[in-house]
C-alpha positions in Angstrom: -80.1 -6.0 11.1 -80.9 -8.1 7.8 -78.2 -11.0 6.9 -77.6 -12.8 3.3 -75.7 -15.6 2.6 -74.8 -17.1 -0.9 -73.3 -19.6 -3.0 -71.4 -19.8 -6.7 -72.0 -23.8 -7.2 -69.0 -25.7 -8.8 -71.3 -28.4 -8.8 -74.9 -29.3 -8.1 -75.6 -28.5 -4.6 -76.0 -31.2 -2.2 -77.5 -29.4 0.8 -80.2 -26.4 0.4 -78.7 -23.5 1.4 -81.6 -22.9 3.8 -79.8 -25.3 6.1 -78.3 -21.7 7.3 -81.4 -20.5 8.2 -81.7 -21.1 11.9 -78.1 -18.6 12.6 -79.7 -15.9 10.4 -83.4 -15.9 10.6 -82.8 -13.9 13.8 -81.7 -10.6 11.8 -84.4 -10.8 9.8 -87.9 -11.7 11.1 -90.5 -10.0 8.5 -89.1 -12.6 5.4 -86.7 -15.3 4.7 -86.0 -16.3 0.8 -83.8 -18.3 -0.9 -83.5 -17.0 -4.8 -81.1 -18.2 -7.7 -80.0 -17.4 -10.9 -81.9 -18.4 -14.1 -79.1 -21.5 -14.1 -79.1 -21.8 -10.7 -75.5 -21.2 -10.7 -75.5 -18.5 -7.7 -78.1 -18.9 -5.2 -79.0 -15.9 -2.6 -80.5 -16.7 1.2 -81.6 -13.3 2.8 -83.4 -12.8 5.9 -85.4 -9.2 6.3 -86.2 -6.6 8.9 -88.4 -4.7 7.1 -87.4 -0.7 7.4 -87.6 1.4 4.1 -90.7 0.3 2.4 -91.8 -2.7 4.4 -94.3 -3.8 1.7 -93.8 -7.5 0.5 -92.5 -6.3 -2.8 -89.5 -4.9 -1.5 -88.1 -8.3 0.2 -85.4 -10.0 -0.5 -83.2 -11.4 -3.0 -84.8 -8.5 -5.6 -84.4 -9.5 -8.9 -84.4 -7.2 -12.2 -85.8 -10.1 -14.4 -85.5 -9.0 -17.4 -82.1 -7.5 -16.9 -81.0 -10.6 -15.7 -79.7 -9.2 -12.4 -80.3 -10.0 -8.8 -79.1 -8.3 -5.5 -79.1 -9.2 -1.8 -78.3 -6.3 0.4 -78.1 -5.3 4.1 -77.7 -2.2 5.3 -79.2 1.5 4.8 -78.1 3.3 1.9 -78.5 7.4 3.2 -78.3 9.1 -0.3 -80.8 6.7 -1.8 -83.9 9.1 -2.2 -81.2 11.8 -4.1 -79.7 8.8 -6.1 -83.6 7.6 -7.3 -84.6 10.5 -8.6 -81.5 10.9 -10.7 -82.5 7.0 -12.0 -86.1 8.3 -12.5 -86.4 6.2 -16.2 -85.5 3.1 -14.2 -89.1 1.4 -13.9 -89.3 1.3 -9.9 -91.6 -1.6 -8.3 -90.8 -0.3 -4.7 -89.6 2.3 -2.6 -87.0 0.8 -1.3 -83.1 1.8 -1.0 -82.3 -2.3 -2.5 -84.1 -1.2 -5.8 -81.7 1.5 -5.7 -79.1 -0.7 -5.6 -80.7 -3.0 -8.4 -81.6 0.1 -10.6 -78.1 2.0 -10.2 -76.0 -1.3 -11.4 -78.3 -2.0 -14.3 -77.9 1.1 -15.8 -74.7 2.5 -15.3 -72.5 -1.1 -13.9 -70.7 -2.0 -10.5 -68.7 2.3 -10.5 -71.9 3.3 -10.0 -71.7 2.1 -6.3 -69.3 4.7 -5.7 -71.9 7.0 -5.4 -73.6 5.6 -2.3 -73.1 6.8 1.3 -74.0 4.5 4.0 -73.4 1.3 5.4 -73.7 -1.8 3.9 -72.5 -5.6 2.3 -73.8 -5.8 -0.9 -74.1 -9.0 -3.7 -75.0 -8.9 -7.2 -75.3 -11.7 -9.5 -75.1 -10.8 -13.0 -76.5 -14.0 -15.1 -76.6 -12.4 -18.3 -72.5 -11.4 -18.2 -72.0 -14.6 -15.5 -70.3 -12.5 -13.2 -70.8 -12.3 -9.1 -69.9 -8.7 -7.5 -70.1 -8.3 -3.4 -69.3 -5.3 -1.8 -69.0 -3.3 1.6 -69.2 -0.3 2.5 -65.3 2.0 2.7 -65.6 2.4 6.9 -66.2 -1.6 6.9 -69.9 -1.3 9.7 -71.4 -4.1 7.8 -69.5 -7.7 7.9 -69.3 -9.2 4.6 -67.1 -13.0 4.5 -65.9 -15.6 1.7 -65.1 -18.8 1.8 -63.7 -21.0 -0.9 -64.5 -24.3 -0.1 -64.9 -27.6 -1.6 -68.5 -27.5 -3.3 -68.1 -23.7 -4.7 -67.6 -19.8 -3.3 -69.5 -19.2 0.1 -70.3 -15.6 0.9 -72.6 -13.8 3.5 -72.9 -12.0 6.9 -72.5 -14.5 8.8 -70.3 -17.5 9.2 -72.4 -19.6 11.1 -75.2 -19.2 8.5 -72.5 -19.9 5.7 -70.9 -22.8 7.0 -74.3 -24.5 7.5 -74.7 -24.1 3.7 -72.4 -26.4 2.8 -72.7 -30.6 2.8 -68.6 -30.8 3.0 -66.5 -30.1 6.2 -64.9 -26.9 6.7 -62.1 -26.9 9.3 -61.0 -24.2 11.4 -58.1 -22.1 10.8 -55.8 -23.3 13.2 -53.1 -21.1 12.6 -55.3 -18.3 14.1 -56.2 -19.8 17.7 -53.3 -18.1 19.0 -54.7 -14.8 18.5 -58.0 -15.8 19.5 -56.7 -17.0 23.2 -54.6 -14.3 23.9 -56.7 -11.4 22.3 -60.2 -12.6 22.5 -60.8 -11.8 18.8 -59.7 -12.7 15.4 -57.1 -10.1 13.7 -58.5 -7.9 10.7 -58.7 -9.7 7.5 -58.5 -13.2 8.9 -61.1 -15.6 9.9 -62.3 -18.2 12.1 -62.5 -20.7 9.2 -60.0 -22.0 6.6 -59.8 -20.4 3.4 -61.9 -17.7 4.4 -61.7 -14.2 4.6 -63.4 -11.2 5.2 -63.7 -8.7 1.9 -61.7 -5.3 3.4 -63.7 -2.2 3.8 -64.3 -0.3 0.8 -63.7 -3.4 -1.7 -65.4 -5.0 -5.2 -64.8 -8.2 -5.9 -65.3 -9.7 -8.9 -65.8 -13.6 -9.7 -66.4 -15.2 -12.6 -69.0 -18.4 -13.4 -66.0 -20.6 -12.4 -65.6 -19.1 -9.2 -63.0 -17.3 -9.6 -62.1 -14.0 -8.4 -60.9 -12.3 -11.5 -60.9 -8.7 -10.0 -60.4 -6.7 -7.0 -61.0 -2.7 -6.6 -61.7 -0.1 -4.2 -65.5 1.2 -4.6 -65.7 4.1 -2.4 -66.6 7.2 -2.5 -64.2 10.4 -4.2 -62.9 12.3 -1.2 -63.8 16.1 -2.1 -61.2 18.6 -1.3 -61.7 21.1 1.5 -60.0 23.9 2.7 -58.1 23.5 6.2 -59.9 25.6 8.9 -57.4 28.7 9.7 -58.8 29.5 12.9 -60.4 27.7 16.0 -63.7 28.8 15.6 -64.0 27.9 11.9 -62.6 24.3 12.8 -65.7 24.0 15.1 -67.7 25.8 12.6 -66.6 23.1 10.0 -66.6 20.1 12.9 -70.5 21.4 13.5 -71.7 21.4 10.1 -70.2 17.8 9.1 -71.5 15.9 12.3 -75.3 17.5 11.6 -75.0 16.4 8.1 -74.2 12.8 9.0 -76.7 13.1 11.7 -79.8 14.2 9.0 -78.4 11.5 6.8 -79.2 8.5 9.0 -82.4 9.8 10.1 -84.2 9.9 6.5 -86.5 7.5 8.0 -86.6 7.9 11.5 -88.6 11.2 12.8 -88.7 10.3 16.4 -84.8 8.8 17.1 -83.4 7.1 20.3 -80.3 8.5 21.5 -77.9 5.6 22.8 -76.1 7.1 25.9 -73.4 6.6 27.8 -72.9 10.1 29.5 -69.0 9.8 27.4 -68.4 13.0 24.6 -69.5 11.2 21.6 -73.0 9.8 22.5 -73.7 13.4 24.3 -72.6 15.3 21.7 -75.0 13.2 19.3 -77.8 13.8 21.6 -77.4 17.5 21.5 -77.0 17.9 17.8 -80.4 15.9 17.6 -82.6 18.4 20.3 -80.9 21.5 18.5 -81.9 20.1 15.1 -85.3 19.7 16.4 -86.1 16.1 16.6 -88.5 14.2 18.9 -86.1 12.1 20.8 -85.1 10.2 23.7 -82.2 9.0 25.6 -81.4 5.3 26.7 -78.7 3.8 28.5 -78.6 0.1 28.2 -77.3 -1.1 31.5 -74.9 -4.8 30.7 -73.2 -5.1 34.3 -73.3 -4.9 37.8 -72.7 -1.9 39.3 -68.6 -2.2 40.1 -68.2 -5.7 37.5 -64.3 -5.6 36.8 -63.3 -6.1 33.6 -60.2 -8.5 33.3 -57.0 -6.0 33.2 -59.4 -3.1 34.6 -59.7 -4.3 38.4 -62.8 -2.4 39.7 -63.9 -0.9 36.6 -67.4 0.4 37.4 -69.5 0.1 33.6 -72.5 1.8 35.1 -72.9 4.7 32.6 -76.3 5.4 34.2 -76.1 8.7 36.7 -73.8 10.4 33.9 -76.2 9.6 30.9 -78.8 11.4 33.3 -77.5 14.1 33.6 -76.8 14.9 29.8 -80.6 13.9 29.3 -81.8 16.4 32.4 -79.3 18.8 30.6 -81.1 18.5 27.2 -84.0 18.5 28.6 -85.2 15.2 27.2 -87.0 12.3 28.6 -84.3 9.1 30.0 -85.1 5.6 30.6 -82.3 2.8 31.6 -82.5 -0.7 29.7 -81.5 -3.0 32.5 -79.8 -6.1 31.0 -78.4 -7.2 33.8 -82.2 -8.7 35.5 -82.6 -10.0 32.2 
């Protein structure tokens, strides 16, 4: 959860960027702040589900004050515990990943970020060099949009939030209703909204004071070179031993995980890695449809994952409960 939206002013604002509040406040319930610059050039809205270090001092926009530098983040940064203690000068007021964020760029610049693992949308306003960074993570999990529009650079999670920033109209991008009637979505790297568009997975992009974008790089991590399996069993060998690794990554900070399941390969195969790894879990199907709903283009399409998930959890030998939407 979590959601940020921001603005580079071209001029003084006429509309408090809080006036996105009501479309974000619902992915972050333990804080909402609004936080600028020292010139109040770039201003940062972010709204908070509290989950690594839930104290007050860890909410959002965190600001290095003295380096001049502040960050809004959403996400969950996997590595962060490995990447603090190699930071361990950095003088750390919380315990949260965010800091990690803050502390990483302050001392070694926007490369750094190269070195995280997770998922994530990322912005960094640097007063001191008057420079605004935002990133997203290389597989793209976290949404991340910009919006050049007629009273500065919109940016944030949400375009809803974003557009209710802003005093001036922004039209839609009618060019793109086409694609939206006849594939029920918007096609990657295009949005709803004129002169807007979503930052690609895996990018940096830079803007200056002005608002303008004077860079744009990949940010990802360095793939490390492997040796192709030669057999079967050592392709399962290696498959085994890179799911379990992503697995322990995302549960840093959750001991007793809920396994999401659908009674499909993926979802199973996730709850099995979890029992043989020893973790105190549990599976849940969440149940969206009527038993037989169609789907248009899938006459008589039956979504009810329930009976399969059940057996997977019966053959685990874990506890299942079904999240009925449908009464709901």
């Amino acid at each position: 959860m979590c959601g940020f939206i921001g603005r580079l002013n071209s001029s003084p604002p006429t509309r408090s960027l809080e006036s996105g509040l009501p479309f974000l406040a619902r992915r972050g319930p333990d804080s909402n702040q609004v936080r600028a610059t020292a010139d109040g050039r770039v201003e940062f809205l972010h709204a908070r589900l509290a989950i690594v270090d839930r104290s007050v001092g860890a909410h959002q926009p965190l600001v290095d004050a003295e380096a001049g530098v502040m960050v809004a983040f959403v996400g969950e940064i996997y590595n962060y515990e490995e990447l603090r203690r190699e930071l361990a000068d950095y003088p750390f007021r919380t315990k949260s990943d965010t800091e990690v964020l803050l502390a990483g760029y302050v001392r070694h610049g926007i490369r750094w970020m190269e070195r995280l693992r997770g998922m994530f949308a990322v912005g960094i306003a640097d007063d001191r060099r008057r420079k605004l960074f935002l990133l997203r993570d290389p597989v793209g999990k976290k949404p991340l949009f910009v919006g050049r529009w007629k009273d500065g650079v919109y940016f944030g999670t949400t375009l809803l939030a974003m557009v209710s920033g802003t005093a001036k109209p922004v039209p839609l991008d009618l060019t793109r209703l086409d694609d939206w009637w006849r594939d029920g979505h918007f096609p990657a790297g295009t949005a709803a909204l004129a002169n807007t568009e979503p930052l690609p997975p895996g990018e940096v992009w830079e803007f200056d004071w002005d608002g303008q974008r004077v860079s744009r790089e990949r940010c990802e991590p360095p793939i490390t070179p492997s040796t192709p399996p030669r057999t079967v069993t050592e392709a399962t060998e290696q498959l085994k031993h890179l799911l379990t690794q992503a697995l322990r990554r995302r549960l840093d900070n959750n001991p007793k995980p809920i396994a999401l399941m659908s009674g499909g390969v993926d979802s199973s195969v996730a709850a099995a890695l979890l029992v043989r790894q020893g973790y105190d879990c549990v599976g849940v199907t969440m149940k969206l449809f009527e038993d037989g709903a169609d789907l248009p283009d899938r006459p008589c399409c039956s979504l009810d994952a329930t009976s399969d998930a059940r057996r997977v959890a019966e053959r685990l030998g874990i506890p299942h409960y079904v999240l009925n939407m449908v009464d709901h």
